[in-house]
C-alpha positions as CSV (number, residue, x, y, z in Angstrom):
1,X,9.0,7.2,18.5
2,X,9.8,3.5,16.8
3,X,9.5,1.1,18.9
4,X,10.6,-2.0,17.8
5,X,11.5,-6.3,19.2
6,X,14.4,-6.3,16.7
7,X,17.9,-5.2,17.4
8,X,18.4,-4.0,13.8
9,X,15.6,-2.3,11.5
10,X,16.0,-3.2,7.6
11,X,17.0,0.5,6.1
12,X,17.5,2.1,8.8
13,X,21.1,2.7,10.7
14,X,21.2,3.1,14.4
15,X,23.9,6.2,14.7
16,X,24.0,6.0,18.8
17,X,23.0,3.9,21.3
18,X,22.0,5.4,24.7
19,X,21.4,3.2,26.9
20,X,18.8,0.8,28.9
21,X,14.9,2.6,29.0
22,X,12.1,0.6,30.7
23,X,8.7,1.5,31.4
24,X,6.3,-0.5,34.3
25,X,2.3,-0.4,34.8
26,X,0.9,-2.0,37.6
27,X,-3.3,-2.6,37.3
28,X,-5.8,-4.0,39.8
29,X,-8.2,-5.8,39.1
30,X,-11.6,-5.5,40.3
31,X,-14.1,-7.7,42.5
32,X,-16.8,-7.6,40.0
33,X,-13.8,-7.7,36.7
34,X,-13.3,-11.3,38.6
35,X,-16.1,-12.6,39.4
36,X,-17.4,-12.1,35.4
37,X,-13.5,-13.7,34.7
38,X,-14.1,-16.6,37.1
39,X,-18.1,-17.2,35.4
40,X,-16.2,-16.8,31.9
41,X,-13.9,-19.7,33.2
42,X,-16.4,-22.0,34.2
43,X,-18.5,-21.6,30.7
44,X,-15.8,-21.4,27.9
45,X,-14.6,-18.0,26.2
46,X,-12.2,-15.3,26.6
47,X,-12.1,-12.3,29.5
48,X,-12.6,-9.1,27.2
49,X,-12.4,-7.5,30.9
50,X,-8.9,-9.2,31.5
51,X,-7.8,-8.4,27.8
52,X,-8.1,-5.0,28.0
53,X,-6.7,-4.2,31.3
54,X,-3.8,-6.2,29.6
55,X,-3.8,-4.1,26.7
56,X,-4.0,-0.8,28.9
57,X,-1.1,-2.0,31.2
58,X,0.8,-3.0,27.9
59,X,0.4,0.6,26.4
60,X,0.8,3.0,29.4
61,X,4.1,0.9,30.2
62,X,5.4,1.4,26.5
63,X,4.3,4.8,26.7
64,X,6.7,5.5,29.4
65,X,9.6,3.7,28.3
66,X,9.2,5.9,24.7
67,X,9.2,9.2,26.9
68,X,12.1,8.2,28.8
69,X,14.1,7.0,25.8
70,X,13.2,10.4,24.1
71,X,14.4,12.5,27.4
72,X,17.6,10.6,26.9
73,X,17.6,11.8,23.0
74,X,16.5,9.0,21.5
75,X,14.3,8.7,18.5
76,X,13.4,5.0,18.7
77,X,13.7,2.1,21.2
78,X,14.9,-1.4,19.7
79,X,15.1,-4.5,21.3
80,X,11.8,-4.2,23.0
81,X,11.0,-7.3,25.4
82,X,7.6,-7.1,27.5
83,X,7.3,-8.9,30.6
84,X,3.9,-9.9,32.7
85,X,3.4,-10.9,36.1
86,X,0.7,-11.2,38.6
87,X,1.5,-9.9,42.0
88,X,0.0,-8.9,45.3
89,X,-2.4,-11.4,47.1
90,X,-3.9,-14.1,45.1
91,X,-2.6,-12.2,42.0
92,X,-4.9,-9.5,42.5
93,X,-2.6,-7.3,39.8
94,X,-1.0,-7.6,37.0
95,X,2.1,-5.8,36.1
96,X,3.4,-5.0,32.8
97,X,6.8,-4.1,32.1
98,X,8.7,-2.9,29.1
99,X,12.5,-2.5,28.5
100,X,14.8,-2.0,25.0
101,X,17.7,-0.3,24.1
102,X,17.1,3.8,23.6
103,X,19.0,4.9,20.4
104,X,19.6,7.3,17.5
105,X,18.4,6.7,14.2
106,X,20.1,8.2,10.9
């Protein structure tokens, strides 16, 4: 499955468009994924516990937009545009969502 941000692929023609496909992950964090975060804050430096619940949430919610688009028929998704939010108390989770436009390639 292609999954692209573009809304035309150089090469390539789109015979059909399908329709809308989305896909959502939601992912709690943990008490001790925080309080490491919150430490991290205080002395400089990235949250590698942060980035890769990120980069889960990001695949498992473009993961299931690609298997809905391909139960519609599609063969690619274009137009691709990820959201992410924190919700729940204090931002306790983040939420990942994906959404693009299911098609048909040639």
């Amino acid at each position: 499955m292609l999954v692209v941000t573009t809304n035309v692929l150089e090469g390539r023609k789109v015979t059909r468009y399908i329709g809308i496909v989305s896909g959502e992950a939601i992912m709690g964090a943990n008490l001790f994924k925080d309080l490491f975060a919150g430490i991290r804050d205080i002395v400089g430096g990235r949250s590698a516990a942060y980035e890769e619940e990120l980069r889960k949430a990001k695949d498992i919610a473009i993961a299931e937009m690609s298997q809905q688009a391909q139960m519609m028929g599609g063969n690619a998704v274009i137009g691709v545009d990820l959201d992410y939010e924190t919700i729940g108390a204090n931002g306790s989770m983040l939420m990942v969502s994906a959404s693009g436009t299911a098609v048909v390639l040639e």
